[in-house]
C-alpha positions as CSV (number, residue, x, y, z in Angstrom):
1,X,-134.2,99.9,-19.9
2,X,-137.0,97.5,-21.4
3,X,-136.0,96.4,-25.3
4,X,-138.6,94.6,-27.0
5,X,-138.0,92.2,-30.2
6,X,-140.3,90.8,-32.5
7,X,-139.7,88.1,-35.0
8,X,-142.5,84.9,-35.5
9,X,-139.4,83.0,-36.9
10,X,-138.3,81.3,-33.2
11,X,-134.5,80.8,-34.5
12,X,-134.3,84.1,-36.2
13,X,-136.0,85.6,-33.0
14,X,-133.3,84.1,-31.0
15,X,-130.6,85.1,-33.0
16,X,-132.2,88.9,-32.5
17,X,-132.7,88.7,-29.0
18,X,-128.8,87.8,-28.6
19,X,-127.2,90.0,-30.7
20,X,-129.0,93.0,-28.3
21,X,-128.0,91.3,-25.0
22,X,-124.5,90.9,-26.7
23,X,-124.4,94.7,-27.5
24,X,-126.1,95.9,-24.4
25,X,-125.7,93.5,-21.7
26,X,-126.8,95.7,-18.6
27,X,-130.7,96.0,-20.9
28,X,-133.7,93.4,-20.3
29,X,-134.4,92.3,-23.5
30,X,-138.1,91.0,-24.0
31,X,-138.7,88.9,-27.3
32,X,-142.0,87.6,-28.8
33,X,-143.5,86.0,-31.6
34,X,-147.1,87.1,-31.8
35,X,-147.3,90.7,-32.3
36,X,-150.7,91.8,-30.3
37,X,-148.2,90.1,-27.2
38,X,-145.6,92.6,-27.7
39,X,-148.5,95.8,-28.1
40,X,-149.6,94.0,-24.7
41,X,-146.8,94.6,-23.0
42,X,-145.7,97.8,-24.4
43,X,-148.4,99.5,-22.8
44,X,-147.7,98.0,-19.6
45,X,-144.2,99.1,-19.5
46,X,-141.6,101.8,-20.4
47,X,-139.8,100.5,-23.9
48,X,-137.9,103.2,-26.0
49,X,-136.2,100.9,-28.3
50,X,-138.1,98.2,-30.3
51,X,-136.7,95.9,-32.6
52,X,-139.2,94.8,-35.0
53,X,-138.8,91.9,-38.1
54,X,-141.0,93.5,-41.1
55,X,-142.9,90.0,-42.8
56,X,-144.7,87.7,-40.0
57,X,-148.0,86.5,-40.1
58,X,-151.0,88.5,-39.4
59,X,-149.6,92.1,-38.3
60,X,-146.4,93.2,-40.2
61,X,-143.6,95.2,-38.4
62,X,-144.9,98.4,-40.6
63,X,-148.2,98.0,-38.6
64,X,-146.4,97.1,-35.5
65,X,-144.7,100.5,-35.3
66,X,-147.3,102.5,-36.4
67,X,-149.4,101.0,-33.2
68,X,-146.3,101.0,-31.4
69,X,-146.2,104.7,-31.6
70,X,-150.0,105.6,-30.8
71,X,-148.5,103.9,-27.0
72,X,-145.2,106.0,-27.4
73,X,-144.7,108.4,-30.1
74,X,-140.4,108.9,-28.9
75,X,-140.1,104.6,-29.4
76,X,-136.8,104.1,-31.4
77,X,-138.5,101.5,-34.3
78,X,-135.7,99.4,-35.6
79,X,-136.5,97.0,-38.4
80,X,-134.9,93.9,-38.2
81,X,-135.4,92.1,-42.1
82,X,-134.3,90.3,-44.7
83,X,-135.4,92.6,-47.0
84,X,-133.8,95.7,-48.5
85,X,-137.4,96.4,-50.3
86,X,-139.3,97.7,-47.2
87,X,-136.3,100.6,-46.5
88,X,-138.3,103.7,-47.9
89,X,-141.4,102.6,-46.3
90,X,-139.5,102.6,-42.8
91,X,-138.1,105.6,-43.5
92,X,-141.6,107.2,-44.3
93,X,-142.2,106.4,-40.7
94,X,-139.3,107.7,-39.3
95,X,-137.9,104.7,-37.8
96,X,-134.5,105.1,-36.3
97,X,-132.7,102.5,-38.3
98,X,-132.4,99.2,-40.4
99,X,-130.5,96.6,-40.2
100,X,-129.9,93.5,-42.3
101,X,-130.2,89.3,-40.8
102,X,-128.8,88.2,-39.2
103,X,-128.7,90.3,-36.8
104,X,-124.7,90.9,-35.3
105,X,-124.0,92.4,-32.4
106,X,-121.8,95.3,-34.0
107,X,-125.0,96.0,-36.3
108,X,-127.4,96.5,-33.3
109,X,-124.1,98.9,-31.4
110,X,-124.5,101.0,-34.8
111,X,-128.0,101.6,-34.5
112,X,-128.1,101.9,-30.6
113,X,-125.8,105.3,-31.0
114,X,-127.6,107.0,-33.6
115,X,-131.0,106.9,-32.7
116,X,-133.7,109.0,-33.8
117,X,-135.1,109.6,-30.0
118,X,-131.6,109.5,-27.9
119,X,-131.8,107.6,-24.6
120,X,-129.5,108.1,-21.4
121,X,-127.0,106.1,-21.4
122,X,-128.2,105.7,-17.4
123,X,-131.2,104.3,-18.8
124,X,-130.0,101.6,-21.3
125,X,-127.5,99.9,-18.9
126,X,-128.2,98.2,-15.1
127,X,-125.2,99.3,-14.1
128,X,-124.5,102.9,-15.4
129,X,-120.9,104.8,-14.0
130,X,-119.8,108.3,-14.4
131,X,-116.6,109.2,-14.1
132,X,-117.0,112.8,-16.2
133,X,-117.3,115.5,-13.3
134,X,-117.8,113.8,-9.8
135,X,-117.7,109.8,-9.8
136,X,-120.9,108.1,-9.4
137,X,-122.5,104.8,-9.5
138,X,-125.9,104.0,-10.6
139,X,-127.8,100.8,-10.5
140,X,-130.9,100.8,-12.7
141,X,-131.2,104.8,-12.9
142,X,-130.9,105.3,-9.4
143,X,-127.5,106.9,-7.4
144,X,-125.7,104.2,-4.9
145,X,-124.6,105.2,-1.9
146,X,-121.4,103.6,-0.3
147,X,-121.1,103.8,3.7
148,X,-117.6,104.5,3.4
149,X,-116.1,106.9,1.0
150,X,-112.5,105.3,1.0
151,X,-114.8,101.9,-0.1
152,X,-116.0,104.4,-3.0
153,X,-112.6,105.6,-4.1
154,X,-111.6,101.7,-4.6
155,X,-114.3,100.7,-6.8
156,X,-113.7,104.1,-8.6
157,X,-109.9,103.2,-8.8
158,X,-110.8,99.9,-10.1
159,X,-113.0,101.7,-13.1
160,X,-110.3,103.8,-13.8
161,X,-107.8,100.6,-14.6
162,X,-110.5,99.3,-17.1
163,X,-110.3,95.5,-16.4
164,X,-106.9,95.9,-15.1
165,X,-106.1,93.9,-11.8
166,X,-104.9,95.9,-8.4
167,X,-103.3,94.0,-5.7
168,X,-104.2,95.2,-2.3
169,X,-100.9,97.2,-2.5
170,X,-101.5,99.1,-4.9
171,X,-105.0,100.5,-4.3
172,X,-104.2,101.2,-0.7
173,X,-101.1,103.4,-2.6
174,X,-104.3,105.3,-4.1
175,X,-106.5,105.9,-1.4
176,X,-104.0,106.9,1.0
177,X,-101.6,108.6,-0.6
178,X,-99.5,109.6,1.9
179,X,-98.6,106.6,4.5
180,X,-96.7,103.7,4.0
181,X,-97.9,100.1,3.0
182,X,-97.6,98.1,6.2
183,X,-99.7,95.1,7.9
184,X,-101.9,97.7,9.7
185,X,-102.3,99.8,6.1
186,X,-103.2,96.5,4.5
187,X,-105.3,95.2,7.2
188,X,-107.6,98.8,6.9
189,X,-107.1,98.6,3.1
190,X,-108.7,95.1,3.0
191,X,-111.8,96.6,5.7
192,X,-112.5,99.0,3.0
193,X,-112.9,96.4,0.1
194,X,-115.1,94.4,2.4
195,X,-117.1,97.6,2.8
196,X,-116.6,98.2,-0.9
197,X,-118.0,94.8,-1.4
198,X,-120.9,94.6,0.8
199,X,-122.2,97.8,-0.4
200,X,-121.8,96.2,-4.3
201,X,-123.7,93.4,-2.8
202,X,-126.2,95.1,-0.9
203,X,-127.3,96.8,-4.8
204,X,-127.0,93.1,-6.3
205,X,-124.1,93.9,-8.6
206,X,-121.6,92.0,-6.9
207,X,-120.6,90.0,-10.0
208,X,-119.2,93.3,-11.5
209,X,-116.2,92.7,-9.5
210,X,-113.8,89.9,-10.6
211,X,-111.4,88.7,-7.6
212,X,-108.0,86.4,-7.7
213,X,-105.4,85.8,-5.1
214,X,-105.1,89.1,-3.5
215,X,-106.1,91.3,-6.5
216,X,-109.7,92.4,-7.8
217,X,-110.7,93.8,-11.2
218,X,-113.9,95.0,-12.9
219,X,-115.7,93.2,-15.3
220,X,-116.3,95.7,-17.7
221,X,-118.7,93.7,-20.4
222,X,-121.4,94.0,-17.1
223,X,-121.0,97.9,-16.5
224,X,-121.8,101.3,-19.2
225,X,-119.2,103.9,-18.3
226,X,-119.0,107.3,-20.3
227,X,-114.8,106.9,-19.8
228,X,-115.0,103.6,-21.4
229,X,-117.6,105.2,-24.3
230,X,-115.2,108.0,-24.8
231,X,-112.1,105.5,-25.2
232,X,-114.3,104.2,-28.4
233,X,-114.8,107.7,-29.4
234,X,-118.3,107.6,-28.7
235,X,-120.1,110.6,-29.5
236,X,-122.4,111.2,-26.9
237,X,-119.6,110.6,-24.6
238,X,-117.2,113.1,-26.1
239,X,-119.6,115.6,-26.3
240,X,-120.6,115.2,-22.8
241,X,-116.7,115.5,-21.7
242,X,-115.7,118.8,-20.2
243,X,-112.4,118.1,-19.3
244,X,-113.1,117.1,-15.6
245,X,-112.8,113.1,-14.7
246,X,-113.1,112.1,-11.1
247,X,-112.9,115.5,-9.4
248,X,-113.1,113.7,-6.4
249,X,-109.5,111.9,-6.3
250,X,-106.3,113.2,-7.4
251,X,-104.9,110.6,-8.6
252,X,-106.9,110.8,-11.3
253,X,-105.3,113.7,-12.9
254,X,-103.0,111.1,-15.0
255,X,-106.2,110.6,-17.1
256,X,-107.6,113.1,-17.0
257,X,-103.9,114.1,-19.0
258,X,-104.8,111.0,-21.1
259,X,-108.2,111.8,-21.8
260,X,-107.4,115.3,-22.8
261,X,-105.0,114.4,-25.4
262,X,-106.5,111.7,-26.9
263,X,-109.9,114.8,-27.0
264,X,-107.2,117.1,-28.8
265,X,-105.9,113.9,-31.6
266,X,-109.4,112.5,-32.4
């Protein structure tokens, strides 16, 4: 997903441009400080959200999003200002939101879930997984395929720890249920990570995959995962919940018990 920011202020614009990557660190974030450069742009590429400061010199944000939305009339318009006077003119133009500089991080998160044209969350990250239904992994919109399905089950076991590091042990215990961890168990177990690996690789998102002496974890700050949304009672993500995590795997049913009751509490 393409985000654009505007500010003519080059520190101010920097700050802007940070507090997005902060917030959504799988999105390309493309900033500028002359205004007919951004309209350029935007009607070269797909850009649903558009973070725009109100006072520069020549074109003013209100006239930025009004031509911003002759190129896309479902752009998300989010002023960016130092001023509280310009509110009930962005609102006149049914701009998604408002924030206040600086610009923080948890201010842009605010504005990113309650937009006025919602985006898929597939969409807004590089690196999109679904754990509600079937697990899948998608890399810039698109489905990955792993050659080995047991290499799949171990990246999805590693999602389902949430940062948490597994020793070889323990995710060959996962995938294979039923045999006994031996040298021949942990030789094939350590095949299938390679595989895991090289199919991470192959999709350029190997970095989403922290290793130490015998144990791996996922980096979750470079992934968007609708379990990890729902854990911060996101609404989009408990709304698209219908009580099925991972069908694939059954050791998954512990949270899917987890995620259940902490759906029945909230």
């Amino acid at each position: 997903m393409k985000i654009l920011a505007i500010d003519d202020n080059e520190l101010a614009l920097e700050e802007l441009v940070s507090a997005i990557e902060e917030a959504l660190p799988s999105g390309e974030v493309f900033g500028f400080g002359i205004p007919s450069e951004l309209l350029a742009f935007a009607k070269e590429n797909d850009c649903r959200i558009a973070f725009l400061d109100i006072e520069m010199w020549g074109v003013n944000g209100l006239e930025l999003a009004v031509a911003l939305k002759k190129i896309n009339p479902e752009i998300n318009i989010i002023f960016a200002t130092a001023y509280v006077k310009y509110k009930g003119d962005a609102m006149d133009l049914r701009a998604s939101g408002y924030v206040m500089k600086p610009v923080t991080k948890e201010a842009v998160e605010r504005e990113i879930e309650n937009l006025r044209h919602p985006v898929d969350r597939k969409a807004l990250a590089r690196v999109y997984v679904q754990t509600f239904g079937n697990f899948e992994v998608y890399v810039d919109g698109r489905p990955i395929i792993f050659k080995r399905e047991k290499a799949k089950e171990s990246f999805a076991y590693l999602i389902d720890r949430r940062g948490a590091f597994a020793k070889t042990a323990e995710i060959a215990a996962a995938i294979w249920e039923d045999r006994d961890y031996n040298r021949s168990l942990q030789n094939q177990t350590q095949v299938v990570i390679s595989a895991m690996m090289q199919t991470l690789k192959e999709n350029g998102i190997e970095d989403v995959i922290i290793k130490k002496w015998n144990a791996l974890a996922v980096d979750d700050s470079k992934i968007v995962c609708d379990y990890y949304n729902l854990q911060k009672l996101q609404a989009d993500a408990v709304n698209a919940y219908e009580g099925e995590y991972m069908n694939n795997y059954s050791w998954a049913e512990m949270t899917t018990a987890f995620i259940n009751k902490k759906i029945s509490l909230s």
